[in-house]
N, C-alpha and C positions, 0 to 999 in steps of 0.2 A: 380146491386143495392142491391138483398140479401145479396148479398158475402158482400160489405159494410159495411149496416149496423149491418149484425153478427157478422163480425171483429170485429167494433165501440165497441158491447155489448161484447163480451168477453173480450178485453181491458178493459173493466168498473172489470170485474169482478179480474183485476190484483191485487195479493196477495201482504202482505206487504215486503216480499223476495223482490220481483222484484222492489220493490219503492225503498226500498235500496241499490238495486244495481243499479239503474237510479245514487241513491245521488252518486256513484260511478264513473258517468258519463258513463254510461253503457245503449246501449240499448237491454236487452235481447232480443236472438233470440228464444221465444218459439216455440213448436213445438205445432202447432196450428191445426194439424190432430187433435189429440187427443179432444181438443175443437170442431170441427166441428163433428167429431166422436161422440158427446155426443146430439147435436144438430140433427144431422141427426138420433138419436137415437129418438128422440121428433117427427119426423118426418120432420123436415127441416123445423118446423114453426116459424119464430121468435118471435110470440104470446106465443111457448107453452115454452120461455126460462125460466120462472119461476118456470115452475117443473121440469125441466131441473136441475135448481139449487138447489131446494130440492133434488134432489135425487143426486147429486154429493156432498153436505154437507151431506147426510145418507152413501155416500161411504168415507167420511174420516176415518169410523172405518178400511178400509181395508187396511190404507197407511203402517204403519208397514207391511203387505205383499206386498205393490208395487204392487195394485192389479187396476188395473181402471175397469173391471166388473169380477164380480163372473161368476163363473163357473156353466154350466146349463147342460140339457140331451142334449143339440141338438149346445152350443156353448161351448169354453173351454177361458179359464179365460185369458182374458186382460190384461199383464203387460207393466209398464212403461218400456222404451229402455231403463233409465240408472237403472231399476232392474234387466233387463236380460242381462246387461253387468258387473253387481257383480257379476248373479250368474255365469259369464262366470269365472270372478278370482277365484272366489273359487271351480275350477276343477284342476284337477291336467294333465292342459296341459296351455303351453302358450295362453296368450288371441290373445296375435297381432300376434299369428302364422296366423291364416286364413284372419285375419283384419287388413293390416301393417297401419290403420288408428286408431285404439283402441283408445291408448291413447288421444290421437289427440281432437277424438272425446267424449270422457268419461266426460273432463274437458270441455266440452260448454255444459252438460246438469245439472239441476237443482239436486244437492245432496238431496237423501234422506238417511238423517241421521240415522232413527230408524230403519229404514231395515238392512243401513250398520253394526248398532251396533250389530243389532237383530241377525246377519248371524255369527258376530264371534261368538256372544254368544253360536250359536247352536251346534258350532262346538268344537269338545273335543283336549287337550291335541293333540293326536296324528294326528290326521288330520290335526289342523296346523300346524303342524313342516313339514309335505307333501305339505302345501302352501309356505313355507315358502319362495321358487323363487318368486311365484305371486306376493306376501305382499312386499317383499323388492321393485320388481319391482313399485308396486304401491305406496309405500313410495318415493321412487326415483323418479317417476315422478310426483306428490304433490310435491318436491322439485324443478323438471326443473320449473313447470307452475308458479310457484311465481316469475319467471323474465318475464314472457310473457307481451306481450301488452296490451292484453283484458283484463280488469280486471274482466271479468267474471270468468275468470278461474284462476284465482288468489282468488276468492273467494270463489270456487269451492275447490279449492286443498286445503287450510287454512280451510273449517269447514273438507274437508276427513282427514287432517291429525286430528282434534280433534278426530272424531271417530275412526279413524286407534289408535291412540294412548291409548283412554278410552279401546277398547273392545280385543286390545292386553294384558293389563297389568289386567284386569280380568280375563282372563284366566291366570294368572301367581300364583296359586294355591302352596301348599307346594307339592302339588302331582303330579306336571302335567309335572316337569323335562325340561324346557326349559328356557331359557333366552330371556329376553325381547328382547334384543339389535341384537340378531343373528336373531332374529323373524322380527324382524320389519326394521334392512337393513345390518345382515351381521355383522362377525367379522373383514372381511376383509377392506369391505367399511364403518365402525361407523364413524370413526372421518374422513374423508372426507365429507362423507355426512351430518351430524350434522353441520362441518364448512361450509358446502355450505347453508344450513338451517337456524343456524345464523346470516350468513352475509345478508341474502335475506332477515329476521325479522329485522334486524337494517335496512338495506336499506328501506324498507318502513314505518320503524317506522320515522326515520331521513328526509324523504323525503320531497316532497313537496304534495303529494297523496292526495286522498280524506282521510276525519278523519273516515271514515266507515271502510276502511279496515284498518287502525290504531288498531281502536276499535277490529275489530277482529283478527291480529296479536295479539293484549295483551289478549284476550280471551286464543287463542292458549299458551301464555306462561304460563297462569293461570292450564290450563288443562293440560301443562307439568309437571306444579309446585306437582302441587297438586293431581296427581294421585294414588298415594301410600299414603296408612296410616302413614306412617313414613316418613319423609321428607329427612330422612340422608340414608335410605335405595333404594332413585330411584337414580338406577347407571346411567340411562340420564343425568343427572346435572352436572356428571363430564365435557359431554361437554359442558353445557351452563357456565359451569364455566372457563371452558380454551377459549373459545368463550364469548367473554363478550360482555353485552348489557346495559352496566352500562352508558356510557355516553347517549344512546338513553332514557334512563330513566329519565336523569340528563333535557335532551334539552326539553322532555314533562313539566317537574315540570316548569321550566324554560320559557317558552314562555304560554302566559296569554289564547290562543285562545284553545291551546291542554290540559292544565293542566284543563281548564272548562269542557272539552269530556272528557280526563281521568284520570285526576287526580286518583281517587279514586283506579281505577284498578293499574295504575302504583305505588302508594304507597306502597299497597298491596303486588304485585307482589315484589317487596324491601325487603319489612319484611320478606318475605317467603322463599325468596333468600338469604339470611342477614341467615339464618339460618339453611342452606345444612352443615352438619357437621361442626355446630359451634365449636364443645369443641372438637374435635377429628383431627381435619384438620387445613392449613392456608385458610381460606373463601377466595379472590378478593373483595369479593363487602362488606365484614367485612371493610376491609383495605382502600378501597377506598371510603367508608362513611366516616369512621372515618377521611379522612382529606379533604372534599368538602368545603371550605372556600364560595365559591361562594354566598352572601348576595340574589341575585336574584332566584336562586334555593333552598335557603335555607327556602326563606319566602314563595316561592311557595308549599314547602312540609307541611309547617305550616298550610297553609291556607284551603289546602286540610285536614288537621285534623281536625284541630279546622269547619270545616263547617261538618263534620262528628258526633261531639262531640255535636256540635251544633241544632243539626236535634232533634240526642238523645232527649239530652234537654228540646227540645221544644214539641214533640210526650209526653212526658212523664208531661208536666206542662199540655198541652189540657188536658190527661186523666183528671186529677189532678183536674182540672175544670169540668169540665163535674162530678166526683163524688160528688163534694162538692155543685153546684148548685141546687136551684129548694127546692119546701117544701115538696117531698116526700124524700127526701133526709134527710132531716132536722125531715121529722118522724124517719124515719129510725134509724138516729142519737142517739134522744134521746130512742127510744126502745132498743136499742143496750148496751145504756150507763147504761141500768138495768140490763145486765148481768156482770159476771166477764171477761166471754170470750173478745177476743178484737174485737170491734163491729169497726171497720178500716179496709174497706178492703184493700187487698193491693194491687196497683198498680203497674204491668205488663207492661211492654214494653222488647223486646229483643235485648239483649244488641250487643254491635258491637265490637268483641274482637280483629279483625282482625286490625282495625285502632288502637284499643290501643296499640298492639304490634308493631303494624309500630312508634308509637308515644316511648315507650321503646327504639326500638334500636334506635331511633334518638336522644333520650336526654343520653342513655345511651355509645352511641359509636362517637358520635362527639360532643365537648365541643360547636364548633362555633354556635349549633342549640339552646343552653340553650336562650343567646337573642332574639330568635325568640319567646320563651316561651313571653317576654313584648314587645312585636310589638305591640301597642293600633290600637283597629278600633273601629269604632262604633258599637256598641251591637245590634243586628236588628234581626227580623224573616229573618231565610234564608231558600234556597228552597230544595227540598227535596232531600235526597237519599236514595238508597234501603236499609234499616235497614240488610235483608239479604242478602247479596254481592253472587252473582253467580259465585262464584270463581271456584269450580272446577266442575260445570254443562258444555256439551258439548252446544257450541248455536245451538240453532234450527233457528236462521237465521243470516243474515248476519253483523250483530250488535248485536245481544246477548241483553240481559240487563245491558243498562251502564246508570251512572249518570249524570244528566240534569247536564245542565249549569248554574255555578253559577256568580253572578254579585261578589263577596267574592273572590271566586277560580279566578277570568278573572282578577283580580288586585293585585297588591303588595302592592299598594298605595294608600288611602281610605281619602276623607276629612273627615273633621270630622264636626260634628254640634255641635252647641254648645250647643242646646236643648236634643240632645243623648246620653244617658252613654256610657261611653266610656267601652270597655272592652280589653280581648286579650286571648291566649292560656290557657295560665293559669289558669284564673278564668273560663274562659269553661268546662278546665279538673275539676277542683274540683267543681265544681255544677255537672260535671256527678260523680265524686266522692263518693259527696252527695246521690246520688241515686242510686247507684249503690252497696255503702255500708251499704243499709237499710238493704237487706233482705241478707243474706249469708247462707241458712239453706237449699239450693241445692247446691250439686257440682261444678254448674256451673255458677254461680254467687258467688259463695265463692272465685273461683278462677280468677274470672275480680277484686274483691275487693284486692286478695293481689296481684295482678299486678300491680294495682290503688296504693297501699302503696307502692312497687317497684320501680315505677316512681318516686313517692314522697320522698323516701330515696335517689334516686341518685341526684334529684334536691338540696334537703336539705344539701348535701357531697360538692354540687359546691360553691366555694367560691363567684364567678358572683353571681349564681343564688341568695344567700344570701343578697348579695348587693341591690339585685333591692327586694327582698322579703323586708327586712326592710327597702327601704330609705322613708322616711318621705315626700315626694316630691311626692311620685307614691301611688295615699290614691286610691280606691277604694269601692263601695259599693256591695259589692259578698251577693247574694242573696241564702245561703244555702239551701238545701230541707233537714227536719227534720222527723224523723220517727214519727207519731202520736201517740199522750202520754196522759193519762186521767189528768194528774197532773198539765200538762204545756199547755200555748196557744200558738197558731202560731204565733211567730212574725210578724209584718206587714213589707211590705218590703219598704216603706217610713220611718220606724224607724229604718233601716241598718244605722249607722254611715260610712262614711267613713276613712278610715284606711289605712294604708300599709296594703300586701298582707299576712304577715306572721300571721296578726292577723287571717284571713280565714283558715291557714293552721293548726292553732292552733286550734280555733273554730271545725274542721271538725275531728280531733283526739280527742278532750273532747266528742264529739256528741257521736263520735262510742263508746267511751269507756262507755259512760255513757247510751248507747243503747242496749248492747248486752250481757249483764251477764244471760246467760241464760244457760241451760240442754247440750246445742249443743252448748259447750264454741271454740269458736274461737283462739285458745290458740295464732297458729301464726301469726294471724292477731293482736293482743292485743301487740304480743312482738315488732309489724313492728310499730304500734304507737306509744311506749314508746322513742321507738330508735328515730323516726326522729324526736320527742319534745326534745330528749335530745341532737341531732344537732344541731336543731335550739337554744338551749340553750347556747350551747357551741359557737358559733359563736357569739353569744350577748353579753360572758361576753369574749370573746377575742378581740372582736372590742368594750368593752365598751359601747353598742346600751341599752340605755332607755328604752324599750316598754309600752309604755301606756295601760296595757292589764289587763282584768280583771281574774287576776293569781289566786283568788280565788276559781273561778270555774274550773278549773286545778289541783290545790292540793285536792277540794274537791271530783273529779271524782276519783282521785287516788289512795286516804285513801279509799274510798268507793269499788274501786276493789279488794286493799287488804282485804278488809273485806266479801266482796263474795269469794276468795279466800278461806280463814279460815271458812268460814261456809257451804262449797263442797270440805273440803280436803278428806273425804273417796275418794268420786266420781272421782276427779279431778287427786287425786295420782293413780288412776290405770291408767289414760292414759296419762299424762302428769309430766315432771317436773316441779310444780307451783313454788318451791323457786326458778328458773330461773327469771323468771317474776316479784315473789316478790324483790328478790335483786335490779333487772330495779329499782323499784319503789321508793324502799328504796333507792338508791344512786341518785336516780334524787332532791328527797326530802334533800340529804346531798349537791349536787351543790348547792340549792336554801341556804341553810345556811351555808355553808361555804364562797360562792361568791357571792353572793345574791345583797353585795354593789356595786359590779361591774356593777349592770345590772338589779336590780328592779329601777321601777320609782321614788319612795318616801320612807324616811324614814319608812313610818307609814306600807308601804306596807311587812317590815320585822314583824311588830309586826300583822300585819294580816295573816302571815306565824306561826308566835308562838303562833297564836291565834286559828287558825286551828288544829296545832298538839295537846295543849293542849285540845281544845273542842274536840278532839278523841282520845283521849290520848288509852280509850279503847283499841281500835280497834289496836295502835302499841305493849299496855301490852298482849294484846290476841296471836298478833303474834309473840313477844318474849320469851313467853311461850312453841308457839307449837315447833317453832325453836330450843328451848332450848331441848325440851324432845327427839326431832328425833335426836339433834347433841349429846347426849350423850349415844343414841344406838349406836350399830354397824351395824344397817340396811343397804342398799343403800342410805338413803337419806340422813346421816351422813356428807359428806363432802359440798352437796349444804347446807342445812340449817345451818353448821356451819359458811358459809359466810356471808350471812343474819343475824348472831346472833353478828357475828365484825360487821356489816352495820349500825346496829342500835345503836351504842353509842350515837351518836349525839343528836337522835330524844330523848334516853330515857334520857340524860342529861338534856334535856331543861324539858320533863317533870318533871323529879326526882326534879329539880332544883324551877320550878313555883308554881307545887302541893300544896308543905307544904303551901308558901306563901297564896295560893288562900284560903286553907282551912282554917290558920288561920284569914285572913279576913271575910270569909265568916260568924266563929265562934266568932270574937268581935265584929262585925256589926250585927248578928242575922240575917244572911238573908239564906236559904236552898238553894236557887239556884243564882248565879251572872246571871245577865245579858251580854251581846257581851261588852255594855259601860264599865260597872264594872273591868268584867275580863279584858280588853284594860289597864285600869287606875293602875291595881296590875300588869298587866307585865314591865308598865311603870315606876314602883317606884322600881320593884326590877332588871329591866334591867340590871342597873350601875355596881351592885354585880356582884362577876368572878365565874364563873365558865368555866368548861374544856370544848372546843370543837375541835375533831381530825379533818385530812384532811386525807379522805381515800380514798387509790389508785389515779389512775391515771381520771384527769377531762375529757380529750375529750376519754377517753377511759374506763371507771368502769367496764366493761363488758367483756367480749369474745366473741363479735360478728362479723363475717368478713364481709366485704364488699357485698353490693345486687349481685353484679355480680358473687363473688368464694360463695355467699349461698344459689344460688337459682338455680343453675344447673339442675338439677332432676325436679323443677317443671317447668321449661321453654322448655324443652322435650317436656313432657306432654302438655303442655298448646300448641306448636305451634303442637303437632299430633292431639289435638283436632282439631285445626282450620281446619287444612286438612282435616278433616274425616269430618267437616261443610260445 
């Protein structure tokens, strides 16, 4: 009846490992000495199991030693059997020489991970390369146990290889003179064994298995992925690449019950694979993205983003809330608003760079995924996932931390209410856009924002994508996040018109540009907004598209950046070339009046265009000035600002041309300054009058700018070793 009811209670006390691996359909066999062991240490009372249990929660500091009791004058220290069967591998004799059951038995006992890591750790350079029979051997049998029955030992071998894998390629030092690949199974046996390895992760990826060890198979790929600081430097990859797990990837996105468990990790793992010597090699899974036609996998990859984008999103509008509620808030506010300092503080959430990149190569390497960009669903709180993805953490148990199930990710096909905004990819990615492009004055948010414009240039380059950006049929109400401004009020978001989408996309380049003239100027983020307004430009006077948009505030941000331009040229000319940017400006401003008929909405909205340049007529004489005096040095900056200085005929024709008139009206009328009315009414009467207006360079091309994919090389490096090293 004791023995029982002990059993009974130590079963109470089963860890969440072992429930996991139940979900498994597993029933561990523990070794349940070791629990009676601790109980007869109590004295065999089933009363005194409570301190029993305190004092085995005070012995988890000892689990990195594999210690179950410390060591005394009169007893010597307790290890678990699968600690004193590591430390048998890491002797420099066979394990199964005395034990032809070793392996056998190694893989039905509970891994402990932080011991196994702890132990390569200990060990230098040269003493591995003295294991290195052991290690292969042990890699080699992690690879037999993943076809075993039990999937205890398939879950066994799947977390030893994470750690065989982690605490091998740590000691791979510039000093320590080995090679991973010989270390861990051998020159002889790699690509055997890796193809046996492969084929074992697709077979249970592809299978019919429990989704726990799914989850930890992709665990394992993530910790292959991502082991090394540089992605294109782990020579492992070579065989996950000639060993492909591409269509295993393809069948999770694809079927609604696995993309809900893991979605998020297999996206991931895509992006990061999509990336093993991209520029220097032919990729497999570059080539075979780029042509997955498949509509059901396509919208499952979507869906998995967009609920990722969407989390963002939402964590970031609670803050949002939470700072603006309540009246000490509202003290705060106005005390705030008596300094000059900016009394806003700013709102923190961590960004998720890993899905944006998966969301990059998918619009940037298969045309078929741009549609998936306007798949409409209903716009809803969705549920959460881990902002920080454990991508290249080893799991500490048998599922790792993976993403809840989402009712979003579990469907391709969503009804729709008709009380619900509707939304889609799109409008998700630029509401994170929106916030993500507030602050860019760290590193590391500088460079999620020109990722964010990256995406948005190759979108903008698609002919599709332009289509569904301006049809007048697909209107939208996008709810931008705005940097907070002493001058301006927050829109209310019942006062969003609805629109086509390209108004948002415009809306969200005027934001930035009119957001960020500051010390720590953004030069190439400034040049990725100019470029993709003058896309979408170009596209609108090629298909002749109307836009109903208020272009004013557009030409206004513009004249406005050239004139921060010219009032930080000392500054700005030691680290940059600004007449690059100014020329953008200036030839975006000559499309608007050369083609302007093609593709403003109304007459009236040309003379709101000459009503603009003249009301800043300034700020174009300022800059034809400084243009003038650099292109007639022989310094360096002689040949850009001499472009700049042909750029501006146009602009300074229509001044030269309205001036005289306005001034003469101004001087028979007696008035010192016209009014917006007035000035409208003198461009109007002397419109008719000719004067010259050129057609300079080429319209879908004014610039020498190449393509996001041949100019972004060097920071998509960088950007995916970051991720790795995250």
């Amino acid at each position: 009846m004791w023995l029982r009811l002990t059993t009974e209670k130590v079963r109470e006390y089963t860890t969440q490992d072992d429930r996991l691996l139940k979900d498994c359909g597993i029933l561990a066999d523990r070794d349940w000495r070791s629990a009676l062991l601790g109980i007869s240490a109590c004295g065999g009372r089933f009363g005194d199991w409570n301190g029993c249990d305190r004092s085995r929660a005070m012995a988890q500091v000892e689990k990195k030693g594999g210690l179950l009791r410390k060591a005394s004058s009169t007893k010597k220290p307790l290890k678990e059997k699968v600690v004193l069967m590591y430390d048998e591998i890491f002797k420099n004799e066979d394990p199964a020489k005395n034990c032809p059951r070793f392996w056998e038995e190694l893989f039905l006992m509970k891994v402990n991970l932080e011991y196994l890591e702890a132990k390569l750790e200990s060990v230098d350079g040269d003493e591995l390369m003295k294991l290195k029979d052991n290690i292969n051997s042990l890699f080699q049998h992690c690879i037999v146990s993943l076809n075993e029955e039990h999937q205890i030992k398939v879950v066994n071998a799947l977390q030893t290889l994470c750690a065989l894998i982690r605490g091998v390629h740590q000691k791979n030092k510039p000093t320590s003179g080995f090679d991973i690949i010989n270390i861990l199974m051998g020159f002889d046996k790699a690509e055997l064994r890796m193809k046996n390895l492969m084929e074992s992760l697709d077979t249970l990826l592809c299978g019919d298995g429990s989704e726990s060890l799914k989850s930890l198979c992709l665990k394992l790929l993530l910790c292959l992925v991502t082991v090394t600081d540089n992605i294109s430097q782990n020579t492992i990859l070579e065989y996950v690449m000639i060993n492909s797990i591409f269509e295993a990837i393809l069948q999770i996105l694809s079927v609604a019950s696995s993309r809900g468990q893991h979605g998020y990790d297999t996206v991931v793992l895509l992006a990061l694979l999509v990336n093993y010597r991209k520029y220097e090699s032919v990729n497999p899974y570059i080539v075979k993205l780029s042509i997955v036609d498949d509509e059901t996998t396509l919208n499952g990859m979507g869906l998995v983003i967009s609920q990722a984008l969407s989390e963002y999103n939402r964590q970031y509008k609670d803050k949002e809330e939470e700072n603006q509620g309540g009246f000490l808030s509202a003290i705060t506010n106005m005390v705030g608003n008596m300094f000059i300092a900016d009394a806003d503080e700013k709102i923190s959430v961590q960004t998720n760079e890993a899905i944006l990149l998966a969301l990059y190569e998918a619009v940037h390497l298969n045309r078929n995924f741009i549609t998936v960009l306007a798949q409409s669903h209903p716009e809803m709180g969705l549920v959460s996932i881990p902002t920080t993805p454990t991508l290249p953490t080893t799991p500490t148990t048998p599922l790792g931390n993976i993403s809840p199930t989402s009712d979003v990710m579990n469907s391709s096909e969503l009804s729709l209410d008709p009380n619900l905004q509707t939304s889609n990819l799109l409008i998700t990615f630029l509401k994170y856009c929106s916030i993500v492009m507030q602050d860019t004055k760290d590193e590391h948010r500088l460079n999620s924002a020109k990722l964010c414009l990256i995406i948005l240039t190759c979108i903008a380059e698609d002919q599709y994508a332009n289509a569904f950006l301006h049809d007048d049929n697909m209107n939208f109400r996008v709810n931008l996040h705005r940097m907070p401004m002493r001058h301006r009020k927050k829109a209310a978001e019942k006062n969003i018109p609805s629109r086509p989408l390209v108004c948002a996309v415009l809306d969200l380049m005027v934001e930035f540009m009119v957001t960020h003239m500051m010390k720590e100027f953004p030069m190439d983020l400034y040049m990725r907004c100019v470029q993709i307004v003058h896309k979408l430009i170009c596209y609108q006077k090629k298909c002749r598209v109307r836009l109903h948009y208020t272009w004013r505030e557009l030409w206004s941000a513009l004249i406005n950046l050239l004139k921060f331009l010219m009032s930080n040229e000392t500054v700005l000319l030691g680290k940059y070339n600004i007449f690059a940017l100014a020329l953008m400006v200036v030839n975006l401003f000559n499309v608007f009046i050369t083609y302007g008929d093609t593709f403003l909405p109304t007459p009236s909205s040309y003379d709101e265009l000459y009503y603009e340049i003249i009301r800043m007529h300034q700020v174009f004489d300022n800059l034809y000035s400084m243009v003038l005096r650099l292109s007639t040095n022989s310094g360096q900056w002689k040949e850009p600002a001499s472009k700049v200085t042909h750029a501006l005929i146009n602009v300074r024709a229509i001044i030269n041309h309205f001036n005289p008139k306005i001034e003469s009206y101004a001087a028979v009328n007696h008035i010192s300054q016209l009014s917006e009315d007035q000035l409208l009414t003198v461009q109007r009467l002397n419109q008719g009058k000719w004067f010259a207006l050129a057609r300079i360079g080429s319209v879908d091309r004014p610039w020498d700018i190449s393509s996001p994919a041949a100019n972004c090389t060097g920071f998509m490096k960088k950007f995916v070793r970051s991720r790795t090293l995250s």
